[in-house]
N, C-alpha and C positions, 0 to 999 in steps of 0.2 A: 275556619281558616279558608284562607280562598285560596285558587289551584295557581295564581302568582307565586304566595308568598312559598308555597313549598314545593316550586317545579326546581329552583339552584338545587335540593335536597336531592329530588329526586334524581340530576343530570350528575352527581354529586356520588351516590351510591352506582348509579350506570357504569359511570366511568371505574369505580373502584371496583365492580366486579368484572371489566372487559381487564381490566389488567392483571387483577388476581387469577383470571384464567387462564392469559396466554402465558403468564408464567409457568403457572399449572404444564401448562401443552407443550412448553422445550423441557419443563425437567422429567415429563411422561418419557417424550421423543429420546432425551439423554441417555434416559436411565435402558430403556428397551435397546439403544444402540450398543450399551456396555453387553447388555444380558445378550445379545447376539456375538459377542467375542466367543473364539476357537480356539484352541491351539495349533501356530502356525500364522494366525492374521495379527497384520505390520497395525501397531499401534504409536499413537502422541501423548505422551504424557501434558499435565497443564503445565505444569513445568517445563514443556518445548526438546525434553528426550525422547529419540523413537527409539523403539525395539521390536521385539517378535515376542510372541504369546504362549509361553510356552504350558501355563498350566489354571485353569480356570477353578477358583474356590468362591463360595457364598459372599464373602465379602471382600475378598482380597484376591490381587494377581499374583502371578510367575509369571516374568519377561526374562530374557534374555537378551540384554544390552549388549554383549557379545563376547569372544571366545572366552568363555569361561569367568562371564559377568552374567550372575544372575540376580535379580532385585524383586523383592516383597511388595506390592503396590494395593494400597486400596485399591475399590474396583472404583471411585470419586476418582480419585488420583491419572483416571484415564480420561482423556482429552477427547479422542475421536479416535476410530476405528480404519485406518486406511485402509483403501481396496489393493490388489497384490502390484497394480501397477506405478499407483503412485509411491507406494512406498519403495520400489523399486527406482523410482526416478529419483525420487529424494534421499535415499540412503545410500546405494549402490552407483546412483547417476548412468543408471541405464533405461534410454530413451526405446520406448515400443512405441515403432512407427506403423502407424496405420495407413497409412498411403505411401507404402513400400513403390507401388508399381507407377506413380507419378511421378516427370523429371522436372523439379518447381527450382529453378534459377536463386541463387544466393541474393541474387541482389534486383534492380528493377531496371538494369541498364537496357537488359535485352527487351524489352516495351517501349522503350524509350527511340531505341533506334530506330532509323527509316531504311527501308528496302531499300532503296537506291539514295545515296548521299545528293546533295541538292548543291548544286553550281552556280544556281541564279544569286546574283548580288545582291538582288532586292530581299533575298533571307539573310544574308549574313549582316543586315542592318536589323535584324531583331537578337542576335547574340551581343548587344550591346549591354554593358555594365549598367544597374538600375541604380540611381543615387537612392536610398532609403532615408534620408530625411537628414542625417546624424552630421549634426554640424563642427570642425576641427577646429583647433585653438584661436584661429584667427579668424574667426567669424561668430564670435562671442559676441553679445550685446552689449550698446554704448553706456549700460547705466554700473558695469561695473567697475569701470575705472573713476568715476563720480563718488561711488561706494568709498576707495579707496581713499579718495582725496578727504573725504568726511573722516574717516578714522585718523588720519594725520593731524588734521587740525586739534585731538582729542590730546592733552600731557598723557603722556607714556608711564608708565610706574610699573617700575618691576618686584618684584616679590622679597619684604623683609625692607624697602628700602622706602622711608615717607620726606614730603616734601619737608615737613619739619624739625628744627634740632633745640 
């Protein structure tokens, strides 16, 4: 056999083993993210409910969905492990700022403005309205009343009702 006819084979097995591995490598990555759960770290169910971790066994959790909710969860059953802040942001909706000591403006007006306002005339001819292109009812193209006039000449026939008896 020559090295044409069985290089597709060979590209062929490559490929099925680059993929058989990276699958390999997220459910390694998964599975060591479960086995690093505590009790006390803000967990995602696949099913998209958060809780807190209240008690780690071999194949199964205890969370604590809250006061006086608590649920049996495989340890598959766990989504991702959130760190203490986001899950704060996301359960509780308490934002930890990090750049407490920065005063960053709501909006982008104050960039915008000029130190000293501008008098000269020859700027208030660039505050002029931009036409964007969008043309209003009465500036429609001449081929669609043409259109119309064609459907007219067409018998009209409305529904249940034939020219014949």
């Amino acid at each position: 056999m020559s090295l044409v006819t069985l290089l597709p084979f060979i590209v062929l097995i490559g490929a099925m083993f680059l993929m058989t591995r990276s699958a390999k490598k997220k459910q390694q990555q998964a599975a060591d993210m479960r086995n690093q759960m505590q009790p006390g770290s803000g967990v995602r169910t696949i099913g998209g409910m958060y809780a807190t971790v209240k008690e780690v066994n071999e194949d199964s959790v205890l969370v604590d969905a809250g006061p006086g909710v608590e649920l049996l969860f495989a340890k598959n059953a766990i989504g991702a492990v959130l760190s203490d802040d986001e899950y704060n942001r996301i359960v509780h909706g308490i934002e930890h700022d990090l750049k407490s000591d920065t005063d960053i403006p709501d909006d982008a007006s104050s960039l915008t403005e000029a130190d000293e306002p501008a008098d000269d005339p020859a700027d208030a001819s660039d505050d002029k309205s931009v036409d964007l292109g969008k043309k209003g009812p009465a500036e429609e193209p001449a081929e669609a009343p043409a259109a119309e006039a064609k459907t007219d000449e067409e018998p009209k026939k409305t529904d249940g009702e034939s020219g014949a008896k």
